[in-house]
DOMARLUM-756761 format. One record per residue (C-alpha): x, y, z. Coordinates in pm, 1 decimal. Example, Ala and Ser with C-alpha at 12.3 -4.5 7.8 and 13.67 -1.06 7.14 Angstrom:
- 1230.0,-450.0,780.0
- 1367.0,-106.0,714.0
# end
This chain:
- 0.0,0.0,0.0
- 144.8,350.8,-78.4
- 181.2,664.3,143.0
- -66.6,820.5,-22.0
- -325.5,586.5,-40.9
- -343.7,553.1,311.8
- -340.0,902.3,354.8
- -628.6,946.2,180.4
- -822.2,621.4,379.6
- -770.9,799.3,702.4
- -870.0,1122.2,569.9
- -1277.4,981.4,439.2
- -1266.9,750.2,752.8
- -1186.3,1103.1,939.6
- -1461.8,1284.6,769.2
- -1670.8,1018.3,806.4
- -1615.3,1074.8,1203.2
- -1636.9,1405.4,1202.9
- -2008.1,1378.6,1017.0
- -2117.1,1151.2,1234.6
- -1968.4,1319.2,1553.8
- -2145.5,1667.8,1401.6
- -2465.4,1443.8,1349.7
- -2497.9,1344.5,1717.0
- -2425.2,1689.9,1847.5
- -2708.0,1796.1,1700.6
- -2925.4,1578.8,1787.4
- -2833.6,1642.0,2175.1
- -2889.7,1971.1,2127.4
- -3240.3,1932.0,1996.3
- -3319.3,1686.6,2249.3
- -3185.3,1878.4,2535.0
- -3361.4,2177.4,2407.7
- -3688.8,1970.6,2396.5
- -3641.8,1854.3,2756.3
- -3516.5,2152.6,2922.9
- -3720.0,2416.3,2710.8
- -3499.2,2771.3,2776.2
- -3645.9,2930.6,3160.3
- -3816.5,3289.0,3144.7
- -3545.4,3542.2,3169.2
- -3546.0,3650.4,3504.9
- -3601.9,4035.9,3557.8
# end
């Protein structure tokens, strides 16, 4: 296998992470935002 062949594996398999890592993030977000929905702001 060459240099750059693996190069470029671990780069998609890194953007594949990063997608995926982006992905559940998100969908945290919108479930905490669901759960805990954002308090009056206090005066």
């Amino acid at each position: 296998m060459t240099g750059r062949g693996s190069f470029r594996q671990s780069a998609n398999f890194l953007d594949g992470v990063r997608e995926q890592t982006n992905r559940l993030v998100e969908q945290s977000m919108q479930e905490w935002d669901r759960a805990c929905p954002e308090p009056e702001p206090a005066v």
